[in-house]
SERO-984031 format. One record per atom (N, C-alpha, C): residue in three letters; x, y, z. Coordinates in steps of 0.001 Angstrom, whole numbers, padded with zeros to 6 digits, always signed. Example, Ala and Ser with C-alpha at 12.3 -4.5 7.8 and 13.67 -1.06 7.14 Angstrom:
% residues 2
ALA+013190-005690+007800
ALA+012300-004500+007800
ALA+013200-003300+007800
SER+012850-002250+007080
SER+013670-001060+007140
SER+012900+000030+007870
***
This chain:
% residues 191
UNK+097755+120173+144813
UNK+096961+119467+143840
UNK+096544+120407+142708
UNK+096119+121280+142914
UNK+095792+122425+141957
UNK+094594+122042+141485
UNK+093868+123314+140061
UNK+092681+123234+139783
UNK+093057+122179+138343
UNK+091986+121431+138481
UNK+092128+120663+136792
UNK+091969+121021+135546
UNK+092788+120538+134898
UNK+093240+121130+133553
UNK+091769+121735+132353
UNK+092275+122539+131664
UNK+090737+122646+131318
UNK+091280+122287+129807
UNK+090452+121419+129370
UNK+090201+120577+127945
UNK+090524+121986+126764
UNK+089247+122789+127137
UNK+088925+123784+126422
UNK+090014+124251+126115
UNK+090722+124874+127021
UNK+092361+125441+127108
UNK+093080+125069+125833
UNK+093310+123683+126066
UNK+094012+122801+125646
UNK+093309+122431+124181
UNK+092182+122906+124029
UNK+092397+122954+122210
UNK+092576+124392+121636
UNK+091823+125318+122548
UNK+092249+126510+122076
UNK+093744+126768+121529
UNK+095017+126203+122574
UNK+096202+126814+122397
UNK+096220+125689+120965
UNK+095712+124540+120959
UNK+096480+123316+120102
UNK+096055+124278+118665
UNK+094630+125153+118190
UNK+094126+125389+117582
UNK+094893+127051+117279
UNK+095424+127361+118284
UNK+095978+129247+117977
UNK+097514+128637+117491
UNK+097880+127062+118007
UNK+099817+126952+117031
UNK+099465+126514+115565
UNK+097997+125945+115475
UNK+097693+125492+113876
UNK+097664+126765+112897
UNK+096856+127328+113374
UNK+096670+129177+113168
UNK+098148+129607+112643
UNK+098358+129888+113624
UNK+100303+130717+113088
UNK+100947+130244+112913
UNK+100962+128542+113114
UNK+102016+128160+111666
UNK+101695+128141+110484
UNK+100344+127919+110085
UNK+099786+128134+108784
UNK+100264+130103+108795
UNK+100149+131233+109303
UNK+100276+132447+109077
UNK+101658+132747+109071
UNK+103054+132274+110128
UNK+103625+132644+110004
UNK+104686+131664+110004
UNK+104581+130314+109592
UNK+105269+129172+110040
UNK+106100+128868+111018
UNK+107294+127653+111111
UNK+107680+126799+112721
UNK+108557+128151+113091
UNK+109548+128804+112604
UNK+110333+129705+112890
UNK+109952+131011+113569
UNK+108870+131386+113027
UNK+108942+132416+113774
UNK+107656+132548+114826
UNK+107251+131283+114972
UNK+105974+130816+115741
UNK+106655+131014+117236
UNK+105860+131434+117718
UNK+106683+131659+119385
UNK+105331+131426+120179
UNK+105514+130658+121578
UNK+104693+130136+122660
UNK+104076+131605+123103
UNK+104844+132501+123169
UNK+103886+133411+123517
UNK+103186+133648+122588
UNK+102754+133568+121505
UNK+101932+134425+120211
UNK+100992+133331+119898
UNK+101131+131914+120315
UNK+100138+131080+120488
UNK+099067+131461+122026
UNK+099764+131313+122825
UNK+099251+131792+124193
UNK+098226+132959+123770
UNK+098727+134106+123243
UNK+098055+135484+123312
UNK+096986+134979+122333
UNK+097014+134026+121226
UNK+095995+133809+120087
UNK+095284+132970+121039
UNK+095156+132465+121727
UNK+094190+131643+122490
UNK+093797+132540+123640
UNK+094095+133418+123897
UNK+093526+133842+125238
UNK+094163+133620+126228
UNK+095861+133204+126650
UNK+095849+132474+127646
UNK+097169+133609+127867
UNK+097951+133064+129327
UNK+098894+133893+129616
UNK+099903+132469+128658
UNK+101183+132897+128950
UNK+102121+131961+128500
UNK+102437+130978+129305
UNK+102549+131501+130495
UNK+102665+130028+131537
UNK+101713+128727+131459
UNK+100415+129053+131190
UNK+099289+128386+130762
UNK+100191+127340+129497
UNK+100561+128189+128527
UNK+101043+127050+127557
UNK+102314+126566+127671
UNK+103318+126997+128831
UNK+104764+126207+129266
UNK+103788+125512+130433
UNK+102523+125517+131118
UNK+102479+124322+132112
UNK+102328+122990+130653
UNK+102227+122796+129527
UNK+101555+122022+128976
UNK+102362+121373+127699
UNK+103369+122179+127387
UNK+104205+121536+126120
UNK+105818+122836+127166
UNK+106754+121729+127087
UNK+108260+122857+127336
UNK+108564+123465+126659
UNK+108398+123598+125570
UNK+108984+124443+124275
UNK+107807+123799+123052
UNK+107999+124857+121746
UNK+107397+124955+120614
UNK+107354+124067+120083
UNK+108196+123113+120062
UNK+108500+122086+119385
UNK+106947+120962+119709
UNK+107536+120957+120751
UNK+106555+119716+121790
UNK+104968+120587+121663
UNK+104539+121450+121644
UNK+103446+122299+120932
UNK+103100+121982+119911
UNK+103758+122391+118772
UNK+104025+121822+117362
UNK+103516+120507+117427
UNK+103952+119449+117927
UNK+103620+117730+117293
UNK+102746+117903+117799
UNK+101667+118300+118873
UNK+101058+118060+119246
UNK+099403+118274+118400
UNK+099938+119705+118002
UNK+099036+120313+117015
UNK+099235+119617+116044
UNK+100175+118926+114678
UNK+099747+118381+114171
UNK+099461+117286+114311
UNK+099434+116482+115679
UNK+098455+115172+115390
UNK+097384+115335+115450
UNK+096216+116439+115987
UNK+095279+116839+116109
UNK+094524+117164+114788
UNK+095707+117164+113322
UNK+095233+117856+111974
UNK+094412+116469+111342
UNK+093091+116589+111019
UNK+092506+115670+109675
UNK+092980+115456+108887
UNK+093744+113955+108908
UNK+093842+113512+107560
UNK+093726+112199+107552
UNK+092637+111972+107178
UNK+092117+109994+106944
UNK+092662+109740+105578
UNK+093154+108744+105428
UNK+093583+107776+104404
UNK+092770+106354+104426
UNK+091926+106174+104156
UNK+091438+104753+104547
UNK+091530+104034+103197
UNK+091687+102435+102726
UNK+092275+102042+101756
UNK+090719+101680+100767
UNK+090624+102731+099695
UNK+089213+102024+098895
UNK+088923+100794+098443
UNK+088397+100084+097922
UNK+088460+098853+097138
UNK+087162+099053+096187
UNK+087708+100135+094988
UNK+086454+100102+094049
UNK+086216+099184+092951
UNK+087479+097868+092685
UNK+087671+097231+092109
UNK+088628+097201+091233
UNK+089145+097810+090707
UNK+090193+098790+090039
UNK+091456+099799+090615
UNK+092390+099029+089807
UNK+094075+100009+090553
UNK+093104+101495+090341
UNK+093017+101612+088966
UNK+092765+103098+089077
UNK+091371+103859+089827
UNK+090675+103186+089895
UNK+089658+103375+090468
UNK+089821+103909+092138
UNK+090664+102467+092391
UNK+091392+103080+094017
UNK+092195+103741+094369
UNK+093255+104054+093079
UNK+093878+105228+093022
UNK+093323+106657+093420
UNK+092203+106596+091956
UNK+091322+108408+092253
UNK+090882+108508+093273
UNK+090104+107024+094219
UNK+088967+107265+095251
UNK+090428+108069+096405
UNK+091809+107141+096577
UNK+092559+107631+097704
UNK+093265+109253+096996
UNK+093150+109468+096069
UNK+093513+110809+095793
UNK+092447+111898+096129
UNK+091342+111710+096167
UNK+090187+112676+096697
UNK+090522+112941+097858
UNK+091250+112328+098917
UNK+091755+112612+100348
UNK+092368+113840+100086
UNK+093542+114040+098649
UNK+094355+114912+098445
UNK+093766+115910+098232
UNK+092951+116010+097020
UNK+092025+116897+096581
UNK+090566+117766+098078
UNK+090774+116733+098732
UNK+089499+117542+099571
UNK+090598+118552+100101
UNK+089358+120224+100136
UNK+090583+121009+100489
UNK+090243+121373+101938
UNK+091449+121524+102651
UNK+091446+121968+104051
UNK+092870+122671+104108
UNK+092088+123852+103768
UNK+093221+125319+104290
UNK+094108+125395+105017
UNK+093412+125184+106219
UNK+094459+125127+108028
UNK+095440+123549+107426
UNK+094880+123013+107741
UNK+096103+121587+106889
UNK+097193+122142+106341
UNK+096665+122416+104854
UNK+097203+122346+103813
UNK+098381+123671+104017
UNK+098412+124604+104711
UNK+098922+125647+105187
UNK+099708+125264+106595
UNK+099462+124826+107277
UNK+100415+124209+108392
UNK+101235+123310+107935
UNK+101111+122538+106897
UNK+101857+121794+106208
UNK+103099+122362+105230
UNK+102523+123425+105091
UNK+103675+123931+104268
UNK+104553+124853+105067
UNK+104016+125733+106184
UNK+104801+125681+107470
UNK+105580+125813+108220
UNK+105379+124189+108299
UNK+105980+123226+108744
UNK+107582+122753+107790
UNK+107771+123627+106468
UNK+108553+122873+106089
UNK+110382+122472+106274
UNK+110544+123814+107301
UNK+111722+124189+108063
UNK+111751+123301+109193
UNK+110727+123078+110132
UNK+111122+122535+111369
UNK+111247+121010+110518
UNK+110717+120484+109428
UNK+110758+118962+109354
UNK+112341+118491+109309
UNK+112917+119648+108452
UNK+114021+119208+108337
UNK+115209+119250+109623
UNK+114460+120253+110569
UNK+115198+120336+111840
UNK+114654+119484+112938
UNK+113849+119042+112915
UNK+113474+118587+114281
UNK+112773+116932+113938
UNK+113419+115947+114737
UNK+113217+114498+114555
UNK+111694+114123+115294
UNK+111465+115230+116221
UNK+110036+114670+116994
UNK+109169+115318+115945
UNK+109093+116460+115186
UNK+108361+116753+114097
UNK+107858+115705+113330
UNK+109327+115542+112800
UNK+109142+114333+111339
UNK+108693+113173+112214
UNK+108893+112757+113277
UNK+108070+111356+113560
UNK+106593+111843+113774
UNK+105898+112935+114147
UNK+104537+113245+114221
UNK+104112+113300+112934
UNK+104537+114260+112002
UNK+104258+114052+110492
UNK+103745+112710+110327
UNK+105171+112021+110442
UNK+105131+110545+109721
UNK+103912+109589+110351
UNK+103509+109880+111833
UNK+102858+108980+112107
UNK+101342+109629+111547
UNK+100903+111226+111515
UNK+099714+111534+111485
UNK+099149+111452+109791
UNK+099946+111660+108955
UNK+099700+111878+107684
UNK+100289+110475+106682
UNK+102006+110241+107016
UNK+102460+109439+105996
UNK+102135+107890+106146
UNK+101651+107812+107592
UNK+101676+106103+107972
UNK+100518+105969+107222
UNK+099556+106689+107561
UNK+097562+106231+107220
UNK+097786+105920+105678
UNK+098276+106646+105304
UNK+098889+107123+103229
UNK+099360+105851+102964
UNK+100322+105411+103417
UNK+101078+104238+103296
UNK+100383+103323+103561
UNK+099658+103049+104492
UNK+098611+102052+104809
UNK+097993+101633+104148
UNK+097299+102691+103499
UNK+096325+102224+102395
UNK+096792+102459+101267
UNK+097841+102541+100608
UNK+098583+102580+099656
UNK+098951+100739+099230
UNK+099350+100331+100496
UNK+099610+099018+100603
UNK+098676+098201+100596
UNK+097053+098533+100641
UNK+095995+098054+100988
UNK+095818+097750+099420
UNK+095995+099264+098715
UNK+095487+099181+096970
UNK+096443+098225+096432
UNK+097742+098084+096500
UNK+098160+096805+095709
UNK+098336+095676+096148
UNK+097783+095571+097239
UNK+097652+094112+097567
UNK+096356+093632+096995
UNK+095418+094570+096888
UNK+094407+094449+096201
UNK+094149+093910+094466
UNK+095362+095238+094250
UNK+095398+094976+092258
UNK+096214+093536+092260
UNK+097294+093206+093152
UNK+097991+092595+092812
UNK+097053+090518+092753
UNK+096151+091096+094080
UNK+095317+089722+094257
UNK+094081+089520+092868
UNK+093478+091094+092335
UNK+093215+091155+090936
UNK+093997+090822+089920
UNK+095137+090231+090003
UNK+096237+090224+088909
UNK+096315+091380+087971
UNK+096049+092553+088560
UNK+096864+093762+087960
UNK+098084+094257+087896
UNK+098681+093924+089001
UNK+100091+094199+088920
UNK+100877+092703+089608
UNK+102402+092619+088883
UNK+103056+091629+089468
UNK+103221+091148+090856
UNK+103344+092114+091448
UNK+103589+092041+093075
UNK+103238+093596+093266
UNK+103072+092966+094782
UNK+102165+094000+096009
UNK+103529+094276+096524
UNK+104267+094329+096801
UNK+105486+094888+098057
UNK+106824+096035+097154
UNK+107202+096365+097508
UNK+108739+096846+096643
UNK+108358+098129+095810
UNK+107183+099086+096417
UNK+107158+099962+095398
UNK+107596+101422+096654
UNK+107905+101797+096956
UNK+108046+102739+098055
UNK+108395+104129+097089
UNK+109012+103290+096349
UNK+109466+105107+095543
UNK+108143+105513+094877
UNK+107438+104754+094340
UNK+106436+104978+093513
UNK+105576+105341+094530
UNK+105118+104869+095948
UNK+104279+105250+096576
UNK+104363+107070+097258
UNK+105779+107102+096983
UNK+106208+108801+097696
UNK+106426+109602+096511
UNK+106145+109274+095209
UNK+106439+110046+094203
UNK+104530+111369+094196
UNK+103400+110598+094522
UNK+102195+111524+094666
UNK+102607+112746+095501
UNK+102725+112319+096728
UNK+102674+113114+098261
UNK+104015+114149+097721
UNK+105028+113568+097118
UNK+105982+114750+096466
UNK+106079+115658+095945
UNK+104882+115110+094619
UNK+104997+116217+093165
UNK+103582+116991+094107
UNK+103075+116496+094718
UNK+101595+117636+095579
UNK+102337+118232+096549
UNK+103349+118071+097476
UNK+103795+119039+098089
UNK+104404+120416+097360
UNK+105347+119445+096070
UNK+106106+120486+095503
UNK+105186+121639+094873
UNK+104043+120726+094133
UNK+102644+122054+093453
UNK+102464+123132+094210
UNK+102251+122374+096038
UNK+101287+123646+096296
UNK+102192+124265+096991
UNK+103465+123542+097933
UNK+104465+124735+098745
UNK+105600+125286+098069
UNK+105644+124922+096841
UNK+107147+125557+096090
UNK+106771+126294+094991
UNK+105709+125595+094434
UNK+105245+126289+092702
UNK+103956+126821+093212
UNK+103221+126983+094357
UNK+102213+127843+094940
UNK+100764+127702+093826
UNK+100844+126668+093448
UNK+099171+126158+092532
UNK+098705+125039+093518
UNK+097937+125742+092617
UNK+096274+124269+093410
UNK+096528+123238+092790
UNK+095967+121807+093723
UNK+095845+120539+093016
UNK+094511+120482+092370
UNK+094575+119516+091388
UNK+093471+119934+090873
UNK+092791+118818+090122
UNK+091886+118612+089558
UNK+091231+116976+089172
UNK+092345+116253+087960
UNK+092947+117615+087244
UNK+094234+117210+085726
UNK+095537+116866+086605
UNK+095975+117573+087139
UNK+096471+117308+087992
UNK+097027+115646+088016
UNK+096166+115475+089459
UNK+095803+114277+089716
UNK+095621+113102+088734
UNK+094610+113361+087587
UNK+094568+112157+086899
UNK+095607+112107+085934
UNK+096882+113397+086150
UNK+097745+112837+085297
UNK+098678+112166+086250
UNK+098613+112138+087355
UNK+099768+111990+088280
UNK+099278+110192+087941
UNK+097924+110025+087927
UNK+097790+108292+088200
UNK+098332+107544+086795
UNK+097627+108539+085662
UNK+097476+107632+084351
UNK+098884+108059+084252
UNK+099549+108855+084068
UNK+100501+109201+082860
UNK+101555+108390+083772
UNK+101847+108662+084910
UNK+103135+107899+085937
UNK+103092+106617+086581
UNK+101856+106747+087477
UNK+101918+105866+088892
UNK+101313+104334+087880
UNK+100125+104758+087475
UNK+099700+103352+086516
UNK+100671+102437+085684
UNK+101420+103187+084783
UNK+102727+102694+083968
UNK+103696+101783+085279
UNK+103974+102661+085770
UNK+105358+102662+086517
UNK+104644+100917+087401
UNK+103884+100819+088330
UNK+103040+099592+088652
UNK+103071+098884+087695
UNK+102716+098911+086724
UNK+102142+097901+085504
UNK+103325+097675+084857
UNK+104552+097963+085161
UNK+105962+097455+083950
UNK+105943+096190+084186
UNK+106412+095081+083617
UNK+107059+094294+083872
UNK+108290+094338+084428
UNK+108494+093137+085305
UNK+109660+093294+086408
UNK+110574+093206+085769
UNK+110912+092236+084187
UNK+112302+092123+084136
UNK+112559+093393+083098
UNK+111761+094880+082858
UNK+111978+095721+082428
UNK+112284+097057+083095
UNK+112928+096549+084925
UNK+112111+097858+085769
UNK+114183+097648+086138
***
């Protein structure tokens, strides 16, 4: 039967793979160097994930990131309120995220943890805001925008993990006014 699992354990290690993938990202992250950052032997963290991988998703579903859908009355209004999600800064995140950007492309249980911890909530309430503008008669229709909805989460990955700048309030309010607002607001038989 053995002794029962200890909780504690089990955020420590979840909290020492957030650690060094933000320090040294998915590649060269190894179960033992999580183990030793938590205090633990390594067997401790093979009784609990088989490999890095299964470590990995685990730690990032554990990462903060709420998306909840605003309704300030206004596309743009609910735009800025769900872009402040972007803008609030969280280091360990925002650094495990970038990472992370080798294993996404290698590993399918990754990208489905990603997708469920960060891109679903995003999308959720992405879909929340134009069903909203659209019931405001701001925009033509609520459904059919997917490119437009992954064009934010893009040009902010590319800022901060490729071109290594901060997001920032200009930023942002150019990403809504100058692109995302237009691009929503065309008329259909001009798109």
């Amino acid at each position: 039967m053995g002794r029962p699992r200890d909780d504690r354990l089990d955020s420590a290690l979840l909290r020492a793979a957030q650690e060094l993938l933000a320090e040294v990202g998915f590649d060269r992250l190894s179960m033992e160097a999580v183990a030793a950052r938590a205090g633990a032997g390594k067997a401790a963290a093979y009784r609990r994930w088989k490999g890095k991988a299964e470590l990995v998703v685990d730690a990032v579903r554990t990462l903060e990131w709420k998306a909840e859908a605003p309704d300030t009355g206004t596309l743009r209004g609910d735009l800025l309120a769900l872009a402040r999600v972007f803008l609030e800064r969280n280091t360990l995140r925002d650094e495990v995220m970038a990472g992370m950007a080798t294993a996404v492309a290698k590993d399918a249980a990754i990208r489905a943890a990603i997708a469920q911890v960060i891109d679903q909530p995003r999308h959720d309430a992405f879909a929340a805001i134009l069903a909203n503008a659209h019931r405001r008669g701001e925009i033509a229709r609520a459904d059919g925008w997917e490119y437009v909805r992954d064009i934010f989460p893009a040009m902010m990955f590319h800022r901060v993990a490729v071109l290594g700048r901060p997001l920032d309030e200009d930023f942002v309010l150019h990403l809504i006014d100058d692109i995302t607002i237009p691009l929503l607001t065309l008329p259909s038989a001009s798109r």
